[in-house]
C-alpha positions in Angstrom: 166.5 121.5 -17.1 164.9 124.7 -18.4 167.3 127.0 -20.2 166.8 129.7 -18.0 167.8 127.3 -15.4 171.3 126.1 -17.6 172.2 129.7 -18.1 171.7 131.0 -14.6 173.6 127.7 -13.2 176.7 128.4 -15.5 176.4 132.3 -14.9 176.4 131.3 -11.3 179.6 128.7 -11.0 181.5 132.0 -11.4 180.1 133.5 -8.7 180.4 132.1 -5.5 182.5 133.8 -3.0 180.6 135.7 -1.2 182.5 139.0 -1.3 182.5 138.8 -5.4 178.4 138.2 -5.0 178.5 141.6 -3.0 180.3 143.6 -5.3 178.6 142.3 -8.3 174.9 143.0 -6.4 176.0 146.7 -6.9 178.3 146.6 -10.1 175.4 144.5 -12.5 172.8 147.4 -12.1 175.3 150.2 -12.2 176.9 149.0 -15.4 173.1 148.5 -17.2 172.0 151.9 -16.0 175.7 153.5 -16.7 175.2 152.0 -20.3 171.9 153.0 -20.7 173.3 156.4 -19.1 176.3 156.8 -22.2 173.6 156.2 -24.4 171.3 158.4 -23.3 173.6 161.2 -23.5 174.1 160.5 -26.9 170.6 159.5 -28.1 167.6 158.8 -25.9 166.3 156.5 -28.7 169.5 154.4 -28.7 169.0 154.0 -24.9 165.8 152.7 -25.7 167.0 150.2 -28.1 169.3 149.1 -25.4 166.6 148.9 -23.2 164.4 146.9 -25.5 167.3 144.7 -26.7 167.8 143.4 -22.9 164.0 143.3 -22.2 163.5 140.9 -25.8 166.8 138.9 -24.3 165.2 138.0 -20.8 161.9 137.9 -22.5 163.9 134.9 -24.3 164.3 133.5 -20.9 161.1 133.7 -18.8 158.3 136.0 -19.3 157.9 136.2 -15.4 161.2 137.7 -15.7 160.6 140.0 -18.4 158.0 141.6 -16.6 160.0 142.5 -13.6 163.3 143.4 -16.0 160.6 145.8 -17.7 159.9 148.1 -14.5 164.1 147.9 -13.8 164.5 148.9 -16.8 161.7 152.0 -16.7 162.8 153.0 -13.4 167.1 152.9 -14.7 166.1 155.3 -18.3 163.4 157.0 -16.1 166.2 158.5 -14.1 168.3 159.5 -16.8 166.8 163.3 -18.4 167.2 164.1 -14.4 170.9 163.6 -15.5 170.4 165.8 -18.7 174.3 168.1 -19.2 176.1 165.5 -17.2 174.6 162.4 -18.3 177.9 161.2 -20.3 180.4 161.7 -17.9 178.5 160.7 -14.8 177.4 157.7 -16.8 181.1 156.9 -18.0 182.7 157.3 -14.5 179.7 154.5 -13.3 180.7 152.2 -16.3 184.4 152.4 -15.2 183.8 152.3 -11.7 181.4 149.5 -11.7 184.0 147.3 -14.1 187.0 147.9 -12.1 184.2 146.4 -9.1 183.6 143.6 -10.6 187.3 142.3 -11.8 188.2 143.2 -8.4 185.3 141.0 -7.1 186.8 138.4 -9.3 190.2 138.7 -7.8 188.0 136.9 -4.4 186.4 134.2 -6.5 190.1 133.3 -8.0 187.9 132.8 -11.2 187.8 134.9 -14.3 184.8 136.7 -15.7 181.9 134.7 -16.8 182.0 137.0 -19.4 185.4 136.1 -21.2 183.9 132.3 -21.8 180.2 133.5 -22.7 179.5 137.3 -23.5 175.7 136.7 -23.1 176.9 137.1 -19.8 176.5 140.6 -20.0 173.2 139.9 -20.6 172.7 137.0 -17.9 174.3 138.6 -15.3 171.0 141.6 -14.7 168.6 138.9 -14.8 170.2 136.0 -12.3 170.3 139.1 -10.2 166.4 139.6 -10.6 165.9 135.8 -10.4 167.4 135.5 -7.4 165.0 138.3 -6.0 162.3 136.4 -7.1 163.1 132.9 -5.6 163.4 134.9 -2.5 159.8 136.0 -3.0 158.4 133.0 -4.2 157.7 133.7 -7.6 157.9 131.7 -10.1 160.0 132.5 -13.6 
């Protein structure tokens, strides 16, 4: 078995109550974006490094991937000057908002974060979301 494969099975063993997949379809990409968002305010070049960082990370996994992580990832910083004088605090109420989600979603799976055994999980967790838009389209990664 692939890596890829090993990671996203493990990642995914945490995740299967149905309800905790719902909440963490919304929570994963608000919690990216809200980081790159925090960033952003601070420094557009360190929400570029965070950016790259996570592209070179599922790069590491599947190029296939990597491409479709590359146009999230344009489209979640492209957002952000539209944000400009409130970009911290909108992107800090996301980041809290979209944690509290997911522990709660965790609360339905009666399983702790994947997170507290593996923090690549942080990382993981945006692309099994894209991987499992791209089974459902029949592409390969």
């Amino acid at each position: 078995m692939r890596s890829v494969d090993r990671l996203f099975e493990r990642y995914g063993e945490f995740h299967r109550h149905p309800v905790n997949k719902a909440i963490h379809w919304a929570c994963v990409p608000l919690i990216l974006w809200s980081v790159l968002g925090v960033a952003w305010s601070l420094a557009p070049l360190a929400a570029c490094a965070i950016a790259a960082a996570v592209e070179a990370f599922v790069l590491w996994l599947s190029r296939s991937l990597a491409l479709g992580m590359l146009l999230v990832l344009a489209v979640m910083l492209s957002v952000l000057p539209l944000l400009a004088p409130r970009a911290f605090i909108v992107s800090a109420t996301v980041f809290l908002l979209a944690w509290i989600g997911q522990f709660v979603g965790h609360i339905f799976e009666r399983r702790k974060p994947a997170l507290l055994e593996d923090l690549r999980s942080l990382l993981i967790a945006p692309a099994w979301l894209l991987a499992f838009v791209y089974r459902r389209l029949g592409i390969a990664y």
